[in-house]
N, C-alpha and C positions, 0 to 999 in steps of 0.2 A: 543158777539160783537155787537156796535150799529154803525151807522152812519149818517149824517144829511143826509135827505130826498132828492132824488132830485139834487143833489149834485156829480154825478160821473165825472170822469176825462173829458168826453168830451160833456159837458151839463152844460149850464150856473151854477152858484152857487146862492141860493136864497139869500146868505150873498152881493152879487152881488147887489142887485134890492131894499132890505129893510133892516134894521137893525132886523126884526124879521128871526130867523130861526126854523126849527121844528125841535127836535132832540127825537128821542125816544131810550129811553133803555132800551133790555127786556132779563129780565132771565126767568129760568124755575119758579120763586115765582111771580115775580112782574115786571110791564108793566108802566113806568114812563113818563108821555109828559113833556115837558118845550115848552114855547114859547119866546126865549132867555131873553130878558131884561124885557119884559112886561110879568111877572108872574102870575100866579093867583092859588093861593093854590087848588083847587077844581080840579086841573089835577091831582092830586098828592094821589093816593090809601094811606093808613096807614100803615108803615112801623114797623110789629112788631114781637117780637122774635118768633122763631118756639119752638116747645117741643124738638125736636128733636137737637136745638143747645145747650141746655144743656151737661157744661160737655166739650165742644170741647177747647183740649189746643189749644195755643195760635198758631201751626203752622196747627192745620189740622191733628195734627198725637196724639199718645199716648207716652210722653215724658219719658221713662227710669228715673230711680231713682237710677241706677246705673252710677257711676264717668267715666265720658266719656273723650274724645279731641274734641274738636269743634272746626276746622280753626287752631290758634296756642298755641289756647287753652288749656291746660291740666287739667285732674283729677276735673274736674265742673259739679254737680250735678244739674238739676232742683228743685227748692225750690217750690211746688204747695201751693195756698194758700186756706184757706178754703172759702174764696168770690170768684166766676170765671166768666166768660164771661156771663155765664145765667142770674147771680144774679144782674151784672151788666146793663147787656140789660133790665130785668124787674125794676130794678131801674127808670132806664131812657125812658122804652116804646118804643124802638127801639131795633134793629136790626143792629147792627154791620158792617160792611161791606167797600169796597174798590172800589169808582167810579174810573174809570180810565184813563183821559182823553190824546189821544193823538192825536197829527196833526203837519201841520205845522207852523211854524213860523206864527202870523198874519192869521191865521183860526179861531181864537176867543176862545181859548181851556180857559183862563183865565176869559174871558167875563161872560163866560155859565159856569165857574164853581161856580162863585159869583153869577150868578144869581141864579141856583140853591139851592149854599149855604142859600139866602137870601127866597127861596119859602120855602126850608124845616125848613128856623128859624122862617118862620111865622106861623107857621104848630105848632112849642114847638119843632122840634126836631134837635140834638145838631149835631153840626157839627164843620169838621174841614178842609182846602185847604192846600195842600202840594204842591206848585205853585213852577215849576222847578226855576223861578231866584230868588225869595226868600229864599227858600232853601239855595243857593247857598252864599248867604248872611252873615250865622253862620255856620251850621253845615257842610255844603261843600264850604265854602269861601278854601279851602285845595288842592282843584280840581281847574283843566285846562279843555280843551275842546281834548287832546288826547286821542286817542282809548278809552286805558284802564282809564281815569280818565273819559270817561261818562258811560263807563258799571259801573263803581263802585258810579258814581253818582246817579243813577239808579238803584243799587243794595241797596242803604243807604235808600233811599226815601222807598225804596218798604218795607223793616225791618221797619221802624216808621211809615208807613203804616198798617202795620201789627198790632203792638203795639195798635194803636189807634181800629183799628176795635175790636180788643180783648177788649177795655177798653167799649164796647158799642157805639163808636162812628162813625158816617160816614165820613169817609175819602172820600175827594176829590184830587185826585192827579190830577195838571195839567203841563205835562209837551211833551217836543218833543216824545222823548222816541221811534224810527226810526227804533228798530231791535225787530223781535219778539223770537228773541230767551231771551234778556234782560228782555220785559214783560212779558213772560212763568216762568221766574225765580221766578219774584213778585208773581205773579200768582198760583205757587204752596209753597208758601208760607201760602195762606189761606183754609180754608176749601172750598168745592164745594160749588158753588153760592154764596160764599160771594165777589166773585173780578169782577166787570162788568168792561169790556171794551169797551171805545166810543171812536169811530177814527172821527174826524172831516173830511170829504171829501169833501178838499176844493179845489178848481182847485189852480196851483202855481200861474196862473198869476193874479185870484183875489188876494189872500196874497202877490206878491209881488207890487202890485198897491198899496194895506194897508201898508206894511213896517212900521209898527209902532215903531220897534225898530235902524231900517236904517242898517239891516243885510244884507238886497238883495242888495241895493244900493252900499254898503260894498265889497259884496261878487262880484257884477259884475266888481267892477273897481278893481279888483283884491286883495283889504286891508287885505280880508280875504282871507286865504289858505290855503287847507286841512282841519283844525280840524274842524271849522262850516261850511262849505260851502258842505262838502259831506254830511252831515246828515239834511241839509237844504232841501235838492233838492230829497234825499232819504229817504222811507222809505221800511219798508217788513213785 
């Protein structure tokens, strides 16, 4: 888990005072700075595969070759192929993996995810932003904002999340994402240390100052009700 600096519930927000913020990411391998919009590649250690990910299917586990049910699935075999995530990270000289960006509304989760996108493309290394209302666009344009249609929105992102780190690539998922039981799910989706999570901790009332989307505005004069407005103001 990371969070911006500086940044807790009852202490100015530095996203408050400058358009720079400090956000650090750190796992048990690697120790990441950004300085939000104004980058500079030289924060940014070399991101490269381990010996030891050699070999890891695609969820973290050893995939049976025996005809299963998966979901409503019947009688489907994993097909392994003889190129796998190793061969593909040494391709590419990276390290696979799942940035995870949550907050709220107007915390900057998309800001910092392009910026970062943009430090590690100036680096050679490949990337890709699973941006929750893009998303929402194609592959979940099918999805409403009730209960079960954002666990499931959530549940869709975190599988092509998944996909992508397996292909050698760094995923940046930036979206609300409010229950931790929903990012536990993504989360054990991947092997150990491949899924960082970054909570943007940003006070509400800077983001509802920013309202970049005109959701709080929305949501106080009543337009909105129940489905955005509880996971606006909540998260766990």
């Amino acid at each position: 888990m990371a969070a911006i600096q500086g940044a807790g519930p009852f202490s100015p927000s530095p996203l408050a005072k400058s358009r720079f913020a400090r956000i650090v990411l750190e796992t048990n391998a690697t120790r990441i700075g950004l300085h939000g919009v104004d980058f500079r590649s030289s924060f940014l250690k070399p991101i490269k595969a381990m010996a030891n990910d050699c070999g890891a299917a695609v969820s973290g586990k050893n995939l049976s070759q025996m005809a299963k049910t998966v979901g409503k699935a019947t009688n489907i075999v994993w097909h392994k192929c003889s190129v796998d995530k190793c061969d593909r990270q040494q391709l590419l000289e990276q390290k696979g993996c799942v940035i995870w960006m949550t907050g709220l509304s107007g915390s900057g989760k998309s800001t910092l995810a392009c910026a970062l996108s943009r430090g590690l493309h100036a680096r050679g290394k490949l990337t890709y932003i699973l941006d929750g209302d893009n998303v929402r666009h194609g592959l979940n344009s099918d999805l409403g904002f009730k209960a079960e249609d954002r666990a499931e929105n959530i549940r869709r992102i975190g599988e092509v999340a998944k996909l992508f780190a397996d292909a050698g690539i760094i995923c940046i998922a930036s979206l609300i994402s409010p229950y931790r039981k929903d990012r536990d799910a993504c989360r054990a989706l991947l092997p150990e240390r491949d899924f960082i999570e970054v909570f943007l901790d940003v006070p509400l009332e800077v983001c509802e100052a920013r309202d970049p989307k005109g959701l709080y505005k929305l949501a106080r004069s009543g337009k909105i009700k129940g489905s955005v407005l509880d996971f606006m103001f909540y998260r766990n």
